[in-house]
Structure formats: C-alpha cells, structure tokens
VEXTI-596702 format. One record per atom (N, C-alpha, C, O): x, y, z. Coordinates in steps of 0.02 Angstrom, whole numbers, plus 32768, in hexadecimal, padded with zeros to 4 digits. Layout:
% VEXTI-596702
XYZ;...
This chain:
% VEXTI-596702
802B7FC58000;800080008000;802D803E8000;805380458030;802D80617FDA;803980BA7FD6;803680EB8011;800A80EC803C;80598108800E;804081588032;804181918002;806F819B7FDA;7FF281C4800C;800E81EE7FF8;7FEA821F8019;7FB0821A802C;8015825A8020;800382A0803C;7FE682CB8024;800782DC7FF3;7FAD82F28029;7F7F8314800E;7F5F83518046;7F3C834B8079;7F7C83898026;7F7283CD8040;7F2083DF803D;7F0D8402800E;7EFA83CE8063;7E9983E78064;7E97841A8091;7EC2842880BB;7E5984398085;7E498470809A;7E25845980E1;7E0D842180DF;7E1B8484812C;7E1E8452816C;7DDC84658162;7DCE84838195;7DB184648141;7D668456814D;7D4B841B8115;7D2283F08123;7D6B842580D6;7D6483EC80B3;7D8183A480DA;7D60837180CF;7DB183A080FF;7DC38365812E;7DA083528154;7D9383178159;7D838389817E;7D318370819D;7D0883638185;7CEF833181A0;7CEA83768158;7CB0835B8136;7CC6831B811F;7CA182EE8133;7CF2830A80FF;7D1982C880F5;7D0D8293812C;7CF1825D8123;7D2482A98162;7D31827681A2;7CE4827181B9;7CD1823A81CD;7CC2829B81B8;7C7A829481C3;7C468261819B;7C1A824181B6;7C52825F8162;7C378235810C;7C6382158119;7C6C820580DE;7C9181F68137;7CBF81B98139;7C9F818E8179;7C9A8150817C;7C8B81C381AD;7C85819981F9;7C29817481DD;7C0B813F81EB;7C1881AA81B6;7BC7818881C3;7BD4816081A3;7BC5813181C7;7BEF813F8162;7BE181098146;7C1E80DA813C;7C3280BB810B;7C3D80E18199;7C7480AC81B2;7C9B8091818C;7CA980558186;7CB580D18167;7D0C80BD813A;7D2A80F48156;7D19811B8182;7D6A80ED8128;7DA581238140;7DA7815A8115;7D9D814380DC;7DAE818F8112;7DC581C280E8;7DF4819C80BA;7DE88196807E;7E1B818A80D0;7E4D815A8095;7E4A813E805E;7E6381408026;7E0D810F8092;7DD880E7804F;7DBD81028037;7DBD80ED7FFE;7D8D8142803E;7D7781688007;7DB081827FE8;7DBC81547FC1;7DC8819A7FE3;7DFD81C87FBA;7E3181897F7C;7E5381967F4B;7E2281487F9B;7E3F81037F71;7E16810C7F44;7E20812F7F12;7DD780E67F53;7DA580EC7F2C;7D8E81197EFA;7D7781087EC4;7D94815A7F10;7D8E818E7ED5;7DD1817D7EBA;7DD0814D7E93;7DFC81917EC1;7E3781857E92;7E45813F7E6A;7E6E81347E3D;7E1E811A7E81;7E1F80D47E66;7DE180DF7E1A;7DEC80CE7DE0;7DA580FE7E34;7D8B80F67DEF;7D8D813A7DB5;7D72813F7D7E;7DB6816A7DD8;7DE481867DB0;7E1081767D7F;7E1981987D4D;7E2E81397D8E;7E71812B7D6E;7E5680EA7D3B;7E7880D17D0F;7E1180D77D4E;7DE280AD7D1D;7DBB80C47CF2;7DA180A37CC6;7DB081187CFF;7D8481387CD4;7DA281527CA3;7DCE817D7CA3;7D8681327C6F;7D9C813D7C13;7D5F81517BEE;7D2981347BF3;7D6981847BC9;7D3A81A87BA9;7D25817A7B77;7D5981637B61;7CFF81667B5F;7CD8814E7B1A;7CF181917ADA;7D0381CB7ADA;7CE481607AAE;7CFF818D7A74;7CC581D27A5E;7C8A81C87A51;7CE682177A5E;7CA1822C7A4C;7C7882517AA4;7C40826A7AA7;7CA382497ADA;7C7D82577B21;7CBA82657B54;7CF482517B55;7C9982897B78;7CD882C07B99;7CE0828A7BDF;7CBD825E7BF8;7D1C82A57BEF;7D3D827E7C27;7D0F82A27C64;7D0A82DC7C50;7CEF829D7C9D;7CD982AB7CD4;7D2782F97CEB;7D6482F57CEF;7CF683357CF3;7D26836F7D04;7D5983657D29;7D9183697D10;7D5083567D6B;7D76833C7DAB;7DD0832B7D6D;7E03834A7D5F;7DA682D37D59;7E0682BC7D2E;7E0D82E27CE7;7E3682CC7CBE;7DF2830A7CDD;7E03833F7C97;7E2A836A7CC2;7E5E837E7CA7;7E20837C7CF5;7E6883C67D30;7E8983867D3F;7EC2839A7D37;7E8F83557D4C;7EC583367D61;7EFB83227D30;7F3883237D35;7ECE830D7CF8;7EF482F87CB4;7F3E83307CBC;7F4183687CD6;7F7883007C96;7FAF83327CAF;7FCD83577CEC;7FFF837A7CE5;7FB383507D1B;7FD4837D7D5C;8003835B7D5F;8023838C7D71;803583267D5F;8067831D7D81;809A83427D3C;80D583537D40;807C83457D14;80C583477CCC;810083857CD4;80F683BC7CEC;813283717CBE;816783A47CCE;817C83AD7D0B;81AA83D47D18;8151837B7D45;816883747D90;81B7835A7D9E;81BC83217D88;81EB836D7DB6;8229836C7DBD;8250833D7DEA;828983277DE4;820A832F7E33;8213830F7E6F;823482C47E65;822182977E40;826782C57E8F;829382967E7F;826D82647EC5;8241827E7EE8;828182297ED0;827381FE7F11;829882077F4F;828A82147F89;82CD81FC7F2C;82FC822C7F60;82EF82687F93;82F382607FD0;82DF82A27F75;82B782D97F86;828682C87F9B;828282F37FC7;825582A77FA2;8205829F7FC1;822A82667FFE;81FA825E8024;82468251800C;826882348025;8293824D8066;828D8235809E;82C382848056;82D0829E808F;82A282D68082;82CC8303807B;826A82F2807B;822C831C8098;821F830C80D9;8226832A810E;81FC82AE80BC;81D2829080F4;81F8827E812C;81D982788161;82308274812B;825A82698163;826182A18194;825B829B81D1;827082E3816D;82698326819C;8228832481B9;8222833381F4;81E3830D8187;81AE831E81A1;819382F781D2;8166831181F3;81A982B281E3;818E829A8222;81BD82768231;81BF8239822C;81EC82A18246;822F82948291;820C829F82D3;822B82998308;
C-alpha cells in the first residue's frame, strides 16, 4: 500500500471525516475509491471525460521531483 500526502482545506477534512464516520469507512477509503474509478474512467469515443479527471489530466507533467527529495522531506517531516 502507498502513502500519499494531500494538502485539504480544514473544513473540507471535516466534512470528509463526518461522510466517512456515518457510513463506517475511512477518509482513505474514500479518497482510494474515488481515485480508483478515476484511473478506470475512459471516455467513449465522441464523450467528454467527467470535469474533476479533465483538471487532473496532466498535472504531474514537467514535475522535476526526484525520490530522493520526497524522501528526505518526509524524514524532516515526521522526526
């Protein structure tokens, strides 16, 4: 399993943890799950990709971040 870190806004995290507690999963698992049928959702020929993965399409490109670097981040960040 992965980690990954994700900067939210502290009221969107509540409402999160709230819609996570009533229907007894984790924030985690929601946030899998959306990203899971994200990465399954393929446009039909002729029909637009859902908005949400049309802004995602491309965000990482031209990203520089080596492993190394994310690497000693997380080490500074939870010493």
């Amino acid at each position: 399993m992965g980690k990954l870190t994700l900067s939210v806004d502290k009221e969107v995290v509540a409402r999160a943890k709230r819609y996570a507690a009533r229907r007894r999963t984790s924030v985690s698992r929601l946030v899998e799950q959306y990203l899971h049928l994200l990465a399954q959702a393929r446009a039909k020929p002729g029909e637009q990709a859902p908005p949400v993965l049309a802004r995602l399409r491309g965000a990482l490109k031209g990203a520089r971040g080596r492993v190394a670097d994310y690497q000693r981040y997380l080490e500074r960040k939870y010493r």
